[in-house]
BAMARPA-663007 format. One record per residue: residue number from 0; chain; z, x, y of N, C-alpha, C, O in turn. Coordinates in Angstrom, 2 decimals. Last residue first. Layout:
BAMARPA-663007
+-----+--------+---------+---------+---------+---------+---------+---------+---------+---------+---------+---------+---------+---------+
: num : chaine :    n_zz :    n_xx :    n_yy :   ca_zz :   ca_xx :   ca_yy :    c_zz :    c_xx :    c_yy :    o_zz :    o_xx :    o_yy :
+-----+--------+---------+---------+---------+---------+---------+---------+---------+---------+---------+---------+---------+---------+
: NUM :      A :       Z :       X :       Y :       Z :       X :       Y :       Z :       X :       Y :       Z :       X :       Y :
...
+-----+--------+---------+---------+---------+---------+---------+---------+---------+---------+---------+---------+---------+---------+
end
This chain:
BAMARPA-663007
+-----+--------+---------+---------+---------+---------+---------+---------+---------+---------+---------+---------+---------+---------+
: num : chaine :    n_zz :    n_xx :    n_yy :   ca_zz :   ca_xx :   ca_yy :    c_zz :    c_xx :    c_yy :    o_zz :    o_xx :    o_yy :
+-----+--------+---------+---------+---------+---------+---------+---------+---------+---------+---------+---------+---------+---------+
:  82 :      A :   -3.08 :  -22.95 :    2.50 :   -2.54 :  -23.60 :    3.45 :   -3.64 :  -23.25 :    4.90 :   -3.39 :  -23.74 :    6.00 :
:  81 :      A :   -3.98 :  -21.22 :    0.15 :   -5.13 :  -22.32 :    0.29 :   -4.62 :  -23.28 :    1.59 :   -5.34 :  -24.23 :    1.91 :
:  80 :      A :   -2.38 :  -18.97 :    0.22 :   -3.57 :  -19.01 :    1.09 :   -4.13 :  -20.07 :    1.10 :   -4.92 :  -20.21 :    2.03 :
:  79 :      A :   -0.38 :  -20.14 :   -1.28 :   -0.06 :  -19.67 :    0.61 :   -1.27 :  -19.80 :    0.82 :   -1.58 :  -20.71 :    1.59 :
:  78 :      A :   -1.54 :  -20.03 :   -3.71 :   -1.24 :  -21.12 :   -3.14 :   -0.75 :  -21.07 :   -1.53 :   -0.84 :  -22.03 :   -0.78 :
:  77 :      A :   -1.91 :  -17.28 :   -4.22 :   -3.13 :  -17.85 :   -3.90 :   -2.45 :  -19.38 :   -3.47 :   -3.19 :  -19.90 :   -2.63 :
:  76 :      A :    0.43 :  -15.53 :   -1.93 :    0.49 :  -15.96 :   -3.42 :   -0.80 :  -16.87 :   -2.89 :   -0.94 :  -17.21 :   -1.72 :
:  75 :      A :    0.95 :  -12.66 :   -0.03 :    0.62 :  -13.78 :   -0.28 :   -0.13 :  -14.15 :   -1.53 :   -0.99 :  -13.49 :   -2.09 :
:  74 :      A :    3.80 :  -10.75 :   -1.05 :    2.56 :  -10.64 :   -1.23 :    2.20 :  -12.63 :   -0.58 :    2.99 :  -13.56 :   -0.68 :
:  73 :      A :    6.44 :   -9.72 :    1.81 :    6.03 :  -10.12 :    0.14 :    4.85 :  -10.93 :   -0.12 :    4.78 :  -11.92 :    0.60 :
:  72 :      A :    7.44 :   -8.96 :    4.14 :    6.39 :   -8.17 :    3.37 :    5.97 :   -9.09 :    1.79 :    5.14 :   -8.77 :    0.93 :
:  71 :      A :    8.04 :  -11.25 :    5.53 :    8.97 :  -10.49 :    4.78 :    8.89 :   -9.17 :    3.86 :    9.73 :   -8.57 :    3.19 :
:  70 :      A :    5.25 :  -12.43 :    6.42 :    6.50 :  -11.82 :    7.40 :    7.38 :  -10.52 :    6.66 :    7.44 :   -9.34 :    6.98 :
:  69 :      A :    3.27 :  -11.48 :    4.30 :    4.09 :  -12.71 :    4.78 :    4.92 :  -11.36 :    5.53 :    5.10 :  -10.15 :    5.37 :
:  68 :      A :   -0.01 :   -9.86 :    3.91 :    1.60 :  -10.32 :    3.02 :    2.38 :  -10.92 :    4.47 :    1.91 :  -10.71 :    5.59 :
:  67 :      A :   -3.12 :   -9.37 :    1.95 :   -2.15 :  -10.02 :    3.01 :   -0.25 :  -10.17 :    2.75 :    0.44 :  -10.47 :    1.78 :
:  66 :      A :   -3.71 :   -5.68 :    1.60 :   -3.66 :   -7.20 :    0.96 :   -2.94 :   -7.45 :    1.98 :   -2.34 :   -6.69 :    2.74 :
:  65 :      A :   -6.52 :   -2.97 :    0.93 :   -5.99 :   -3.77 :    2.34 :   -5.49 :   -5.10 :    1.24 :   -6.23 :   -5.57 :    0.37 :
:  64 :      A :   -5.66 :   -1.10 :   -1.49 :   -6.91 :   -1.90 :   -0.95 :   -6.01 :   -2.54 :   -0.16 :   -4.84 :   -2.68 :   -0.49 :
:  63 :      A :   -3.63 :    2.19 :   -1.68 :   -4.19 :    0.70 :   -1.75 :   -5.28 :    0.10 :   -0.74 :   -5.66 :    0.54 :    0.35 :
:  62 :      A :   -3.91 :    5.28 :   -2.69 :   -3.92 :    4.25 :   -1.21 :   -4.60 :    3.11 :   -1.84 :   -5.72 :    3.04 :   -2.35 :
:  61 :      A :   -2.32 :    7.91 :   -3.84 :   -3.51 :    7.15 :   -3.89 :   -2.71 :    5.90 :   -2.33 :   -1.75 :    5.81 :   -1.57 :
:  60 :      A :   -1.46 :   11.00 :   -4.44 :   -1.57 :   10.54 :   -3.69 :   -2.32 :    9.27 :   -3.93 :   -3.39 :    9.64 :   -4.42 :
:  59 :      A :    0.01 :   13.11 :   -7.48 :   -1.42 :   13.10 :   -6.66 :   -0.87 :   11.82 :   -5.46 :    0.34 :   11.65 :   -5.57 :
:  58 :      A :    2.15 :   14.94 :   -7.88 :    0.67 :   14.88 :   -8.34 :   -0.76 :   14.14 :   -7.56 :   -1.91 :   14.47 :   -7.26 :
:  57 :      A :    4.04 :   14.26 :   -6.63 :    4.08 :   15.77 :   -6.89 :    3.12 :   15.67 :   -7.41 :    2.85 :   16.84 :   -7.66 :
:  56 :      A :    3.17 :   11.48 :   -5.23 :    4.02 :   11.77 :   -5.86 :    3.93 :   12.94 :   -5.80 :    3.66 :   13.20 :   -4.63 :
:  55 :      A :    3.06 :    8.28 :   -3.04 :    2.89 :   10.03 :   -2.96 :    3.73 :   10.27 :   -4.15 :    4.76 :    9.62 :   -4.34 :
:  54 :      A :    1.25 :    5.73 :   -2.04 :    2.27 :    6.09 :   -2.96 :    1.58 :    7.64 :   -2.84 :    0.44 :    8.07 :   -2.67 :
:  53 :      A :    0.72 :    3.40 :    0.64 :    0.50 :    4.97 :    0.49 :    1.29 :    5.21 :   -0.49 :    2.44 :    4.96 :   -0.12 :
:  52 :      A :   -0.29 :    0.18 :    1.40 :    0.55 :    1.27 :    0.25 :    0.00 :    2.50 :    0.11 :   -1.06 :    2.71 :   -0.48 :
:  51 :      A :   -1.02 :   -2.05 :    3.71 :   -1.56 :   -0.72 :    3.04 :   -0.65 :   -0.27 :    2.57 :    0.25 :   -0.19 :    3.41 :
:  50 :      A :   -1.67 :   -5.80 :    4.35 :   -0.56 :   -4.25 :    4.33 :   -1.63 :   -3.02 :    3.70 :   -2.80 :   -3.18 :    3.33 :
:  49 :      A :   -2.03 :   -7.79 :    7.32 :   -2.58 :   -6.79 :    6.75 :   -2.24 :   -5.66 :    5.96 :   -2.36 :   -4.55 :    6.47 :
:  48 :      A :   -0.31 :   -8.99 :    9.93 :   -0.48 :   -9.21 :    8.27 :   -0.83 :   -8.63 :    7.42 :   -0.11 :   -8.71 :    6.42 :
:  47 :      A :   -1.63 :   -8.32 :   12.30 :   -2.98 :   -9.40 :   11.16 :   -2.25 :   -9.44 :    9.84 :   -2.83 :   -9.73 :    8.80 :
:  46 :      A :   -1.07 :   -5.75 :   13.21 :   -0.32 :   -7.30 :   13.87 :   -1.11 :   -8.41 :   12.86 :   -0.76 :   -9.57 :   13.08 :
:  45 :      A :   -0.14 :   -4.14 :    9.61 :   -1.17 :   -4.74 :   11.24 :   -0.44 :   -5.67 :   11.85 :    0.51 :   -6.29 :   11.39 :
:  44 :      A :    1.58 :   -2.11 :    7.51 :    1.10 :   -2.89 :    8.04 :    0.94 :   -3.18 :    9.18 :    1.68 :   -2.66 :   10.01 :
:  43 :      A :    2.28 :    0.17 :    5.00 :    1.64 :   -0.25 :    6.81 :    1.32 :   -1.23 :    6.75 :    0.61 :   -1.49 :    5.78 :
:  42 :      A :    4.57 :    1.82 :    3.36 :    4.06 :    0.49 :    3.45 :    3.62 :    0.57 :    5.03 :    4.32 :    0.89 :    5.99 :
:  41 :      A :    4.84 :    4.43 :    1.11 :    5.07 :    3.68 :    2.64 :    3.85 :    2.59 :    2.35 :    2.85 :    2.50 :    1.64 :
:  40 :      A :    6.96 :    5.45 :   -1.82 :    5.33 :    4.22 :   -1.10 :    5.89 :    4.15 :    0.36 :    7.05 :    3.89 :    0.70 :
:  39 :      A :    7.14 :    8.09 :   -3.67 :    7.06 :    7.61 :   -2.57 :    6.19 :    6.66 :   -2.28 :    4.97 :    6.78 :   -2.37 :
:  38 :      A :    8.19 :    8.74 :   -7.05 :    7.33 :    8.99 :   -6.17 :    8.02 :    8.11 :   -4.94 :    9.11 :    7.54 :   -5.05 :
:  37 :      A :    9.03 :   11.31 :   -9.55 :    9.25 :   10.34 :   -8.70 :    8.58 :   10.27 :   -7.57 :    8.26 :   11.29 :   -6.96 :
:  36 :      A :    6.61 :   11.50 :  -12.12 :    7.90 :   12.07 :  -11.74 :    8.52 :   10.96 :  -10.70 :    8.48 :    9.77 :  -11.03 :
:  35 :      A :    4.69 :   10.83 :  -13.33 :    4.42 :   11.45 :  -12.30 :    5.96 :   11.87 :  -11.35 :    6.15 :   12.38 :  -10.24 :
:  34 :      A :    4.04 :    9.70 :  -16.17 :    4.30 :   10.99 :  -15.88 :    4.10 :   12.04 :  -14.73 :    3.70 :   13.20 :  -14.74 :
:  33 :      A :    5.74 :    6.49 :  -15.83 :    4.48 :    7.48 :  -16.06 :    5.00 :    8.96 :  -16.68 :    5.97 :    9.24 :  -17.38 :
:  32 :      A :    7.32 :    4.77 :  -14.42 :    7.07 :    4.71 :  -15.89 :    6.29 :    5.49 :  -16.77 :    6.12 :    5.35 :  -17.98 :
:  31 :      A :    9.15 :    7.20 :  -11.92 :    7.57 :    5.95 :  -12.23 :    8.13 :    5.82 :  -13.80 :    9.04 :    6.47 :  -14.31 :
:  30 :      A :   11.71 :    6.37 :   -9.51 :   11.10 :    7.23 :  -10.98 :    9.74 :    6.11 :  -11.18 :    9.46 :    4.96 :  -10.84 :
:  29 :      A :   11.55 :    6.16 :   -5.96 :   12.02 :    5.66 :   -7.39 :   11.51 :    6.55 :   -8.33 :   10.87 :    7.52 :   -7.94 :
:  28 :      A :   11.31 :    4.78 :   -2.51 :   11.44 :    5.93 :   -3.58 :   11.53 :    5.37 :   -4.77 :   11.59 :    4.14 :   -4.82 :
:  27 :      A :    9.83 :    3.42 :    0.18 :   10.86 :    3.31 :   -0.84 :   10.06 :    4.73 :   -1.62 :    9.01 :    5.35 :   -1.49 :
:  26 :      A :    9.79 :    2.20 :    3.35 :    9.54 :    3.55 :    2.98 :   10.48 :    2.98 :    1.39 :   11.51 :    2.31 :    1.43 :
:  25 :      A :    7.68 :    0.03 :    5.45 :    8.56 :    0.33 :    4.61 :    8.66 :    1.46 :    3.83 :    7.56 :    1.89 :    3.50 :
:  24 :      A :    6.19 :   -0.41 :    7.79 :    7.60 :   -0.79 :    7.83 :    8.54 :   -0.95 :    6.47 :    9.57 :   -1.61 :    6.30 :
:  23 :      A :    4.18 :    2.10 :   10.11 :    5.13 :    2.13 :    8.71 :    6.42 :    0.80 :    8.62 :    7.46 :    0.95 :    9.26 :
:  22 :      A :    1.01 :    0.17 :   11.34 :    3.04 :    0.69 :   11.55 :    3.77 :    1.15 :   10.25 :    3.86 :    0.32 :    9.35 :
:  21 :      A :   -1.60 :    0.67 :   11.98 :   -1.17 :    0.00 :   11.11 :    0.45 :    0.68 :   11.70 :    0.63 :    1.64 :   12.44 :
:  20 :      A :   -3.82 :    1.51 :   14.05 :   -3.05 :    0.56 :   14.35 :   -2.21 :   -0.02 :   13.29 :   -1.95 :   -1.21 :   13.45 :
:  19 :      A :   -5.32 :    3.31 :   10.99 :   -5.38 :    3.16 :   12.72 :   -4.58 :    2.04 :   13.37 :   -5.13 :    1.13 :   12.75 :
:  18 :      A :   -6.65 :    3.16 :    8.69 :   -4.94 :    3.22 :    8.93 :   -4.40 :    3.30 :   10.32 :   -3.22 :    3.35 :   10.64 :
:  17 :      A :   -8.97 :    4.30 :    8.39 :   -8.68 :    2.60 :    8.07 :   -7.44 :    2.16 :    8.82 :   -7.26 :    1.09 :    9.42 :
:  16 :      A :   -8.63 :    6.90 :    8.30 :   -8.74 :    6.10 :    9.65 :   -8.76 :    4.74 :    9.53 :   -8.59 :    4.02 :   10.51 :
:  15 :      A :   -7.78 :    7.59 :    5.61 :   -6.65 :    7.12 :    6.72 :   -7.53 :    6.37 :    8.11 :   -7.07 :    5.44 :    8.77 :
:  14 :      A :  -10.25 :    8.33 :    4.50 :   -9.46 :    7.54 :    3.61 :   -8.27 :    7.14 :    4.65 :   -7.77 :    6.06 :    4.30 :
:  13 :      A :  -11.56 :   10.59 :    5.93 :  -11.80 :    9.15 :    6.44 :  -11.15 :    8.07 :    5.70 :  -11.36 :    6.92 :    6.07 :
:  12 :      A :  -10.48 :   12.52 :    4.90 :  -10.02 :   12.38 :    5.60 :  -10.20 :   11.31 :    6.09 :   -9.28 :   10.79 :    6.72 :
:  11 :      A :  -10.28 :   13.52 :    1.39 :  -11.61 :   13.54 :    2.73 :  -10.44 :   12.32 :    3.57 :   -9.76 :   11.48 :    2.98 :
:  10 :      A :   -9.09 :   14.21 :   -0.83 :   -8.79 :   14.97 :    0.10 :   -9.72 :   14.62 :    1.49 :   -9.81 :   15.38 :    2.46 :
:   9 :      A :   -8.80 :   11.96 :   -2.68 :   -8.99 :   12.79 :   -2.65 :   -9.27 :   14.05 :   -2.38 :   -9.61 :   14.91 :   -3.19 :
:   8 :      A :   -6.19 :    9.63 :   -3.67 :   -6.79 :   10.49 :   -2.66 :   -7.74 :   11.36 :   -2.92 :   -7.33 :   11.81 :   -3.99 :
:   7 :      A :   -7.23 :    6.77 :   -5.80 :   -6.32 :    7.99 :   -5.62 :   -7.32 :    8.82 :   -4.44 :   -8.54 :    8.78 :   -4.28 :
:   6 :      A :   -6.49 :    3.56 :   -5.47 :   -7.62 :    4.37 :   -5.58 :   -6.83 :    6.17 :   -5.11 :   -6.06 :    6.44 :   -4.19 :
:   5 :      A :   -5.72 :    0.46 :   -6.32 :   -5.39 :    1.68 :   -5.78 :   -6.24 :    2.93 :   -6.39 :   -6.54 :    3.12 :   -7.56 :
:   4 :      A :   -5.59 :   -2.71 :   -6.13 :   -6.67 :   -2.03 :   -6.68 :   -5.80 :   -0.73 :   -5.94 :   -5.19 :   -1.04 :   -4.92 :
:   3 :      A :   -3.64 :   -5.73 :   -7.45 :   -4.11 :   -4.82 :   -6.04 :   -4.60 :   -4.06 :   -6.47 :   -4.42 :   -4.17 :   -7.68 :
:   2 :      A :   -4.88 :   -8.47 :   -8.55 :   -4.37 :   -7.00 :   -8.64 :   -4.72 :   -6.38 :   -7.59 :   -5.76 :   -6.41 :   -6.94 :
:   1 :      A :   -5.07 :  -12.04 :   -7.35 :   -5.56 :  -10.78 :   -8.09 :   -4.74 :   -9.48 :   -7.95 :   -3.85 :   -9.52 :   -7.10 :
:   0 :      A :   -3.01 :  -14.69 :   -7.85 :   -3.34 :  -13.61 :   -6.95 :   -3.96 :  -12.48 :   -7.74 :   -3.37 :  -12.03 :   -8.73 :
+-----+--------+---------+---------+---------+---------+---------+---------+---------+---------+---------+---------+---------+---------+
end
């Protein structure tokens, strides 16, 4: 499976309308390995499977590239997809 790609906010507004019919169905917290202190991911996802990662920290904001993931949220692996 390739890397998910995350791209940091930068304040223009058309970075969410992607986000139109998506649902929050996961909210987590934690410390980073960084130097961004602790941050926030909501998780959206579509009736299509479809997720989006919003991570928020006290610095900056970024948003993942659209990936597929399974019922349980957990990533589809390139062998799921070749089914």
């Amino acid at each position: 499976m390739k890397t998910i790609i995350n791209r940091e906010y930068a304040g223009e507004k058309e970075a969410f309308a992607p986000l139109i019919g998506f649902k929050v169905v996961s909210v987590e917290d934690g410390p980073t390995n960084g130097d961004f202190g602790d941050i926030t991911v909501l998780t959206l996802v579509n009736e299509h499977h479809v997720a989006i990662d919003v991570t928020i920290s006290d610095e900056a904001i970024w948003i993942s590239e659209p990936h597929a993931v399974k019922d349980d949220l957990s990533a589809i692996s390139d062998e799921d997809a070749k089914v």
